[in-house]
C-alpha positions as CSV (number, residue, x, y, z in Angstrom):
1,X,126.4,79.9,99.7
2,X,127.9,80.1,103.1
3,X,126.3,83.5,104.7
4,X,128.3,83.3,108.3
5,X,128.1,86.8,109.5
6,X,124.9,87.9,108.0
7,X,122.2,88.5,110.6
8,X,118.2,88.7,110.9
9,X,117.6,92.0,112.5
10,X,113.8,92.7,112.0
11,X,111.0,91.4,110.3
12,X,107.2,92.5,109.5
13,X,104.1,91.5,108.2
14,X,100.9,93.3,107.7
15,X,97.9,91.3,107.3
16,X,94.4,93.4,106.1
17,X,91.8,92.8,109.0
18,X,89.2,91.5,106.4
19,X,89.5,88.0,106.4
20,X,86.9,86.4,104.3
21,X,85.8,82.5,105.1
22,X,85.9,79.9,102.2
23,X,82.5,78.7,104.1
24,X,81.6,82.4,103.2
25,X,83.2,82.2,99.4
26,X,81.6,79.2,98.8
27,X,78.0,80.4,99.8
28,X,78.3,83.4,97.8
29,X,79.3,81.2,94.3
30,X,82.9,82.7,94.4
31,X,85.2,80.0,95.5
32,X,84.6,76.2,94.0
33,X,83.6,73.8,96.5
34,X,86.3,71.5,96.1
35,X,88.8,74.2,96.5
36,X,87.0,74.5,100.2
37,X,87.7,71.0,100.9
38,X,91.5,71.4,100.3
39,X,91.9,72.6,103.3
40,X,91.7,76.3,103.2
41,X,90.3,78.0,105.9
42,X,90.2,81.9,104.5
43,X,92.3,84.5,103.0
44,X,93.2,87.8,103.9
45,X,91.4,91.0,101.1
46,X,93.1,94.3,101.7
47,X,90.2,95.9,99.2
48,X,91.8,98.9,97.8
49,X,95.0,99.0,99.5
50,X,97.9,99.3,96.8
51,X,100.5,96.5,97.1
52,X,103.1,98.3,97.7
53,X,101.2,100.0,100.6
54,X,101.2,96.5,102.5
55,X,105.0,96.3,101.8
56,X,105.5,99.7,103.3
57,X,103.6,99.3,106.6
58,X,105.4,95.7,107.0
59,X,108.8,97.5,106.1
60,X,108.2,99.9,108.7
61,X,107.6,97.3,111.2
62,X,111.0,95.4,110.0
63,X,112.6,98.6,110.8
64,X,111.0,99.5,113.7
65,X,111.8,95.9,115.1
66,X,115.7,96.7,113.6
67,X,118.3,98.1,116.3
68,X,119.5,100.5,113.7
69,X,116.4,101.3,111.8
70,X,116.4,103.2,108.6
71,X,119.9,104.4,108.9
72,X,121.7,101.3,109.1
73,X,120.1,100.4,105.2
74,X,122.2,100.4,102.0
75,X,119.9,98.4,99.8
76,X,116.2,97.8,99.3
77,X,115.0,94.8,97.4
78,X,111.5,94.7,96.4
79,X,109.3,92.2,94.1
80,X,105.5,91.0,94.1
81,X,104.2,88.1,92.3
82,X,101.0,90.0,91.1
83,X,100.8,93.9,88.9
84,X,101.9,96.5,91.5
85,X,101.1,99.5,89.5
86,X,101.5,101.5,86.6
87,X,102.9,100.2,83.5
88,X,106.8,102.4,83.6
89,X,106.4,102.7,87.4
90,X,108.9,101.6,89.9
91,X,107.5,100.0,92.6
92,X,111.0,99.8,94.8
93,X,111.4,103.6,94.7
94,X,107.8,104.2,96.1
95,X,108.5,101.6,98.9
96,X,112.1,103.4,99.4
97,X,110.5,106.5,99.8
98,X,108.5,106.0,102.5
99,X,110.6,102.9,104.7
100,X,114.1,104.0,104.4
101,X,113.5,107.6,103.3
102,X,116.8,108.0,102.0
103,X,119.5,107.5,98.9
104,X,120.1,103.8,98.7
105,X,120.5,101.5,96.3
106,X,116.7,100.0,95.8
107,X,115.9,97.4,93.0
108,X,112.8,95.5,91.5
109,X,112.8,91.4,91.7
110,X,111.0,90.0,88.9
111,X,111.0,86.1,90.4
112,X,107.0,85.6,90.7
113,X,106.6,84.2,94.5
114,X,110.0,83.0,95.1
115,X,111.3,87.0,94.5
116,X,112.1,87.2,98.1
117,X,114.2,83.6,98.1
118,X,115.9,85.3,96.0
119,X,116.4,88.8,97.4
120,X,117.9,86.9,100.7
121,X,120.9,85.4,98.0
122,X,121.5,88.5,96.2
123,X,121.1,90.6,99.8
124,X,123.6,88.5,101.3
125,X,126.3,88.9,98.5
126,X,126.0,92.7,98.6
127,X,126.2,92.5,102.1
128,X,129.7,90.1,101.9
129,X,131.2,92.4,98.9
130,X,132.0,95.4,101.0
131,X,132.7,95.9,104.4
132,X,131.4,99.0,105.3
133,X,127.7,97.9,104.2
134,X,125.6,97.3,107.1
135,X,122.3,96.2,106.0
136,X,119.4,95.5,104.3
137,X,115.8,95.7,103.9
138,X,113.7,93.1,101.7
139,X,110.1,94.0,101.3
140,X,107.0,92.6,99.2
141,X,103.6,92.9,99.1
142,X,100.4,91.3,96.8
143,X,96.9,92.5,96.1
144,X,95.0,90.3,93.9
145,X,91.9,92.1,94.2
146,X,92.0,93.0,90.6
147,X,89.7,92.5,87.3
148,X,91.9,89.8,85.6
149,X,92.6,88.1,88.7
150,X,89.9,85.6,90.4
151,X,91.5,84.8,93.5
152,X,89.4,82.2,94.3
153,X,89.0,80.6,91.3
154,X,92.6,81.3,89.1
155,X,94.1,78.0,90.7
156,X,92.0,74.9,91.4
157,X,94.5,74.3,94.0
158,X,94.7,77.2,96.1
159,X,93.2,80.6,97.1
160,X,94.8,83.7,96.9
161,X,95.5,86.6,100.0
162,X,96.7,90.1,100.3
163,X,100.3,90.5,102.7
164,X,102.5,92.5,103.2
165,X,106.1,91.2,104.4
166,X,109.7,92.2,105.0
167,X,112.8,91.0,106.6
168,X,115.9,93.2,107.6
169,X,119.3,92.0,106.9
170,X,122.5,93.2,109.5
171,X,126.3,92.9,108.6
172,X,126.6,93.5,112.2
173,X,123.8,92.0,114.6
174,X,120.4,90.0,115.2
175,X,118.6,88.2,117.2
176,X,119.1,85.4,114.2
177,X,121.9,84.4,111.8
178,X,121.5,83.2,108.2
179,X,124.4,80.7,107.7
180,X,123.3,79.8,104.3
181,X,121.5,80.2,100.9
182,X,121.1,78.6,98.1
183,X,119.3,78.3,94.4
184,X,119.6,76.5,91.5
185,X,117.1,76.8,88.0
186,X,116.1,74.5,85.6
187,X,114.9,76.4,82.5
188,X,113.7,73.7,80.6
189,X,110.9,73.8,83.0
190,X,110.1,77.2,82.2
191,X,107.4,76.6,79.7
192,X,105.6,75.2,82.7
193,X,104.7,78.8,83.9
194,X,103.3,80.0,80.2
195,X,101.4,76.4,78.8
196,X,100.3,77.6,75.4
197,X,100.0,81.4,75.6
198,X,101.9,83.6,73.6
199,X,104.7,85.5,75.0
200,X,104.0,89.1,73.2
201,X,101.7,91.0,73.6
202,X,101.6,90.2,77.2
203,X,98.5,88.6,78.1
204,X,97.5,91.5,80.8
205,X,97.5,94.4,77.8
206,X,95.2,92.3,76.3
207,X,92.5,92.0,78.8
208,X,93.1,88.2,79.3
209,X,92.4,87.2,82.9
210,X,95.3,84.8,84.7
211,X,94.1,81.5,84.7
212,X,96.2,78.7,85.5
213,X,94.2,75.8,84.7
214,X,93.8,76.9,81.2
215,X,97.6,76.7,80.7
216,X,98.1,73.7,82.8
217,X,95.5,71.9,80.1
218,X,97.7,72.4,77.6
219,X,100.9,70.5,79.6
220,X,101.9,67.7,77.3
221,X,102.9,64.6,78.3
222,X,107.0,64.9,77.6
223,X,106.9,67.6,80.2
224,X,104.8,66.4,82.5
225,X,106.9,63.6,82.6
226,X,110.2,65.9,82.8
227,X,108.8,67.6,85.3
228,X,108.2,64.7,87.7
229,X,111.6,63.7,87.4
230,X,113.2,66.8,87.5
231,X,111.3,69.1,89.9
232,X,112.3,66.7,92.9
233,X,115.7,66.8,91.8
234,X,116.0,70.2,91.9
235,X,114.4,70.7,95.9
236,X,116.8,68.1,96.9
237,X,119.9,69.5,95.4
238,X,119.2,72.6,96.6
239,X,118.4,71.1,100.6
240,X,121.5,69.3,100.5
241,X,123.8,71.9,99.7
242,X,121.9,74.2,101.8
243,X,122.1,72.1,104.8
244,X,125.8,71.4,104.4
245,X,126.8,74.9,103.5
246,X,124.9,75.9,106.7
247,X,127.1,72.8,108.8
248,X,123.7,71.3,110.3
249,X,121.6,68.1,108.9
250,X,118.0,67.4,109.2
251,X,117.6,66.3,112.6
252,X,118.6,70.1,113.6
253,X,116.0,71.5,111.7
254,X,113.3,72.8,114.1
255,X,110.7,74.5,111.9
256,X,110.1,75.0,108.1
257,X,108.5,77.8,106.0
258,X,107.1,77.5,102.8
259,X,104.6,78.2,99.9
260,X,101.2,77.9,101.7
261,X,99.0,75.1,100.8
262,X,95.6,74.2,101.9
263,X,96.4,70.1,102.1
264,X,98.7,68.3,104.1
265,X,99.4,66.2,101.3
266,X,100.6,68.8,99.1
267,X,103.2,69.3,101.6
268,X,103.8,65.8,102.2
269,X,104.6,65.5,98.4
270,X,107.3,68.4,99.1
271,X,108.5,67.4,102.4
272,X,108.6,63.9,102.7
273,X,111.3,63.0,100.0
274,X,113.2,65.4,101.5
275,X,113.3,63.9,104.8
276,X,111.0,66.2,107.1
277,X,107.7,65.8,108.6
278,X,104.7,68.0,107.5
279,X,104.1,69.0,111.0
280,X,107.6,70.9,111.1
281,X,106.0,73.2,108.5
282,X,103.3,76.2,108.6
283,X,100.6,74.7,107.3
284,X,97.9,76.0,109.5
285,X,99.5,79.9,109.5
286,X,98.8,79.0,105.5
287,X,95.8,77.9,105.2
288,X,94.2,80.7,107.4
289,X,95.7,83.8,105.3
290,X,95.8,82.1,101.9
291,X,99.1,81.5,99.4
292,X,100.2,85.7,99.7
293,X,102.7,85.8,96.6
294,X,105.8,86.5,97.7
295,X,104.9,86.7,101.6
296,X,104.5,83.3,102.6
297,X,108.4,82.8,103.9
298,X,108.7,85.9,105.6
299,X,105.0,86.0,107.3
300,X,105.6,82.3,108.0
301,X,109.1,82.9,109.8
302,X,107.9,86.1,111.6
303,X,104.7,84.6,112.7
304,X,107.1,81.7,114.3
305,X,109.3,84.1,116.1
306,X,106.1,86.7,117.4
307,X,104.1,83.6,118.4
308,X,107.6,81.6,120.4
309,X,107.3,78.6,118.4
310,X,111.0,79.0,117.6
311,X,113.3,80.1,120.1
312,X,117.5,80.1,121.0
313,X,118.8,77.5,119.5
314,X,116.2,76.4,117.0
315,X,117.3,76.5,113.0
316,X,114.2,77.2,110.5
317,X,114.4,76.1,106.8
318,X,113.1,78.3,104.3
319,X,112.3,76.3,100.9
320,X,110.8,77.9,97.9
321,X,110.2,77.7,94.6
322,X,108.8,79.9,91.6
323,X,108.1,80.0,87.6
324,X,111.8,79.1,85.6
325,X,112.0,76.6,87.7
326,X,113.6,77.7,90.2
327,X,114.0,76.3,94.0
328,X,115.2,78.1,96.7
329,X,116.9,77.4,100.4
330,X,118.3,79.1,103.6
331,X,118.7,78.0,106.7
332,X,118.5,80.4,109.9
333,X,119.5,79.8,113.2
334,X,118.0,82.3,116.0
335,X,120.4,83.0,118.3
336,X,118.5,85.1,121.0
337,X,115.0,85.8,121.5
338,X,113.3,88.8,119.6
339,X,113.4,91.9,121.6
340,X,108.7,92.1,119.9
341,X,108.2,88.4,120.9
C-alpha cells in the first residue's frame, strides 16, 4: 500500500540497564553453550518491570520526540509477543492511560513479534480514511522473565530480551516519511507456530512452559518441505511490492531492520535471495539486546536514527515476519535529520 503523506514523527525505546552476558549465562548453566556460539552477545532483563511499563516509558519518549505530543494522537495500537498481564485485562488501555492520557481510540494486536508490522499497515489506513486524523502512536513492550518462559533456553536459536519500543505516526509532519507498507499471509503455514499441541485449553492455563523445540520435533516432512518453498516466496512477494509501491529499488536501500539474530548466516538466508547484503542490516544492535518480541524493528530503526547511521536522504527497509505466516514490509525515507539525534 502506497502511504505518501504519512510521516515518522517520534520514536522510543527503553532498554532495562541489566544486561546480562551469554559468557555469564553460560557459566551459571542457564544458556546452552551452542546457543553462545551463535553469535549472541547478551540480552537485556528488566526483572520485575511489567511489559507494558517498558511500552509506556518508550511511548513517552516517542511523544516527547513528537512535535505535537499527546494531543496530536487519535489511535493507540499496542501488542506484545509474550503474556502482558491479567487474564480479561487490556493491556492498550493501561498504556493509553498513561502516554496519551486521553479518549482515543486504543486497540490490542494479537500478531506475536510481527504485531507492530502490522500496526504500521492498519495505522496508516486509519490515518488515510479521514482527514482530520492527525496521528498515531504504536507501542509494544516484552518481559520474558516469567515461570513458563526460559529465555535462554525456549529456542535453540536465539535468546530472549526485555524492550520497550514505539513509533509515532503524523498525517501532517516528520523528520521521515513512510511511502509504503505491505503484508501478505500464508495460513497453511500456520501449524508451524503450534507443532503438535492442542489448541484448547491453552497451553499457559495449563502450566506448560513455551518451548519451541518440542513443537518444531514434531514438523513433518510435507511441511517442512512446504515451508521451504513457500516461506521465500512470501518475503519476496512482499519486498517487491513493497519497493515498487514505495517507487525506489534496491540499490536505494540504505539500511535494513529486522528480527534480531545472533548469526550472520541466519540473516544471509533472509537477505541474500532478496538481493541485500547482511551488512545493510542490524545485526550487531541484535545480538547485544537479544530478539525483544515485538521491538526489534522499532529499537533497530530508532537506534539508526539516535546513533546517525541513517541520515537525509537515506531509505530503511523494515521486513518482518510472525506465526500465520505472515511477512511484513515498509519502506521509510528520512527526510530531515531528528531534532534527539
Amino acid at each position: 500500500m502506497k502511504t505518501h503523506g504519512i510521516f515518522v514523527s517520534g520514536v522510543g525505546t527503553y532498554l532495562p540497564d541489566t544486561l546480562v552476558k551469554l559468557t555469564d549465562a553460560v557459566e551459571k548453566g542457564w544458556c546452552a553453550p551452542e546457543t553462545a556460539e551463535l553469535g549472541w552477545v547478551s540480552a537485556r532483563v528488566a526483572g520485575d518491570m511489567p511489559a507494558v511499563d517498558l511500552a509506556v516509558r518508550a511511548g513517552k519518549q516517542a511523544l516527547e520526540r513528537s512535535p505535537g505530543g499527546p494531543d496530536d494522537i487519535d489511535i493507540l495500537l499496542y501488542g506484545g509477543a509474550h503474556h502482558q498481564g491479567p487474564d480479561g485485562w487490556c493491556p492498550p488501555q493501561y498504556v493509553q492511560r498513561y502516554t496519551v492520557g486521553r479518549d482515543i481510540f486504543a486497540v490490542g494486536l494479537s500478531n506475536s513479534c510481527n504485531a507492530m508490522m502490522c500496526a504500521l499497515e492498519l495505522a496508516a489506513n486509519f490515518l488515510r480514511a479521514q482527514p482530520e486524523r492527525t496521528g498515531a502512536l504504536l507501542c509494544t513492550g516484552d518481559n520474558f522473565d516469567t515461570p513458563l518462559f526460559d529465555r535462554w533456553r525456549a529456542h535453540e536459536g536465539g535468546v530472549f530480551g526485555d524492550v520497550g519500543s514505539a513509533l509515532a505516526l503524523s498525517s501532517t509532519a516528520g523528520f521521515a516519511e513512510l511511502l509504503s507498507v505491505c503484508s501478505q499471509s500464508k495460513p497453511e503455514l500456520e501449524e508451524l507456530s503450534r507443532g503438535a499441541e492442542p489448541i484448547h485449553p491453552p497451553s499457559c492455563t495449563l502450566g506448560k512452559p513455551m518451548d519451541f523445540e518440542a513443537r518444531f520435533a514434531n514438523y513433518e516432512g510435507d511441511l517442512l518441505e512446504l515451508a521451504a518453498q513457500l516461506v521465500p516466496e512470501v518475503y519476496g512477494s512482499v519486498v517487491r511490492r513493497t519497493l515498487t509501491e514505495a517507487g525506489v529499488d534496491n540499490s536505494q536501500i540504505t539500511r535494513i531492520v529486522h528480527q534480531a539474530a545472533g548469526s550472520p548466516v541466519h540473516l544471509q538466508l533472509l537477505f541474500e535471495p532478496l538481493g541485500f547484503d547482511v551488512e545493510q542490516g542490524t545485526l550487531q544492535f541484535g545480538q547485544l539486546n537479544g530478539r525483544s518480541g515485538c521491538s526489534d524493528h522499532f529499537a533497530g530503526f530508532d537506534h539508526l536514527v539516535t546513533t546517525g547511521q541513517v541520515g537525509p536522504g537515506d531509505h530503511v527497509l523494515f521486513i518482518g515476519g510472525g506465526p500465520g505466516m505472515v511477512a511484513s514490509c515498509a519502506v521509510v525515507r528520512i527526510n530531515e535529520r531528528a531534532p534527539w539525534a
